[in-house]
N, C-alpha and C positions, 0 to 999 in steps of 0.2 A: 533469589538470585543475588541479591547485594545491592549491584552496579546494572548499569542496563545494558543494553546486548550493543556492542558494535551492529552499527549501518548494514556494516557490510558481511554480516554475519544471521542480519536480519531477511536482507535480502541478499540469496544467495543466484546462482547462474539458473541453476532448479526450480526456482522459485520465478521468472520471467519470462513472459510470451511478449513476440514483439509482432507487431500491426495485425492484432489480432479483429477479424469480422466482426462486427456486435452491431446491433441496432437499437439498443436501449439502454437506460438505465437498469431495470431489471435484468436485460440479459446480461449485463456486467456484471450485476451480482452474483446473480446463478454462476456464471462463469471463473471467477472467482474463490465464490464458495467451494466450488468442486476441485481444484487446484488447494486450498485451502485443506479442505478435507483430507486430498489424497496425502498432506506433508503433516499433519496434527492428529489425524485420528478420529478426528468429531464427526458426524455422519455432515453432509453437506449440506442437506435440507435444514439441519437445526443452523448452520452455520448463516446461512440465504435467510431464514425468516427472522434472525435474529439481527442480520445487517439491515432487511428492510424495514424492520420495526426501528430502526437506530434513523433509520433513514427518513422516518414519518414523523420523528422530531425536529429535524432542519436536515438540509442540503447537508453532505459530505464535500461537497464541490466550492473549493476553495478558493476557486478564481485560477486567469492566469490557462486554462485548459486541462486545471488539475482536481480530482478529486481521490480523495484518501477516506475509503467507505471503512469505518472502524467499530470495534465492539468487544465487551468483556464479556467473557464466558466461563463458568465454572467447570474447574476438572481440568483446564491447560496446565501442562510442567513450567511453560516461557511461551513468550510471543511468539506469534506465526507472521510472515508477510507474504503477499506475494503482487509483482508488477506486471503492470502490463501495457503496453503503447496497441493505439487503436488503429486500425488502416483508415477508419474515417472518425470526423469529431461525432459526438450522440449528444442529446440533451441530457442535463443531470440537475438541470436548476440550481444551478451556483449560483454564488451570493454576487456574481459581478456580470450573470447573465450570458457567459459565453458557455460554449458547447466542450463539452470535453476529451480528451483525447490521450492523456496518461492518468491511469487510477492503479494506486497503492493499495492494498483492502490489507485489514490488519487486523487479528483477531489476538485478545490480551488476557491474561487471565485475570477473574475475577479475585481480586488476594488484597490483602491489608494495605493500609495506606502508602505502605513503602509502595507493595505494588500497584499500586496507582498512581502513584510517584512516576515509577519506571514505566510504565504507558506512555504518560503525557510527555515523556524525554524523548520516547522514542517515535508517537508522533510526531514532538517537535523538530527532531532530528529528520523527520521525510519531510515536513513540511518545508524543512529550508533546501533541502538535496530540489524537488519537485519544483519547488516556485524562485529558484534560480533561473536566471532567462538561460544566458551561456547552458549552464547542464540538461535541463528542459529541450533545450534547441537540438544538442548532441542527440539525448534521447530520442525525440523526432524525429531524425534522420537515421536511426540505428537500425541493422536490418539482421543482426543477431543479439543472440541474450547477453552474448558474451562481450558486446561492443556498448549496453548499457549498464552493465556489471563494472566493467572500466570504472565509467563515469562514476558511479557512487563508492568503488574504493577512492578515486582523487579526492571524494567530496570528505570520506573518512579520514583520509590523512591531511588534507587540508584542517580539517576541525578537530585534530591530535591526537586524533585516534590510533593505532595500529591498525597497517593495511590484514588485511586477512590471508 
């Protein structure tokens, strides 16, 4: 791909469920995965056992009430995302011990070091959208896709990107 994907391109209105039910960490994945699947192609199950194998190396949960559950996988064309805000916080064993309540799942393709490159851009790019208090906060209180969508074009054009 070259350059890495816009924000807001990564995540798109398609791509977000907002205060969605879950009681776990696992049910977050699953739930994920499957949203994941239906926008990439991969079957969902390899998607789920491949985040919680990623997941039995450390915590995805970044602190802050954020976790971004991520994973390369071979055979993707470009990166997948998909958001979601939780109706209640769940445990996910974050590194700062609080419960969490917006997760990011990102699936990357497994490709050369450039595209490895372009992963860790684009994690790093959710991780600063997510662990803004101000955009965080909006995001908490959003009760459509399209009201957290906003919020990460601003965060795009704030960080020089072209809105989408």
């Amino acid at each position: 791909m070259g350059k890495s994907m816009r924000i807001s391109d990564l995540i798109t209105p398609a791509s977000i469920a907002v205060r969605v039910h879950i009681d776990d960490k696992s049910d977050a994945l699953r739930f994920a995965a499957i949203a994941l699947g239906a926008r990439s192609g991969v079957p969902p199950e390899r998607i789920r056992e491949a985040l919680a194998a990623r997941e039995a190396l450390g915590s995805t949960g970044i602190g802050r009430g954020v976790a971004v559950p991520h994973v390369c996988l071979p055979g993707l064309d470009r990166p997948y995302a998909f958001f979601c805000s939780l109706a209640k916080p769940i445990g996910f064993d974050s590194i700062d011990g609080q419960r969490v309540d917006l997760v990011c799942a990102v699936i990357n393709p497994a490709t050369s070091q450039s595209g490895a490159s372009e992963s860790l851009t684009n994690l790093a790019a959710i991780s600063r959208l997510l662990r803004d208090k101000d955009r965080a906060s909006a995001m908490r209180k959003a009760v459509k896709a399209a009201d957290i969508y906003d919020v990460i074009v601003k965060q795009a054009e704030k960080a020089g990107q072209p809105a989408s």
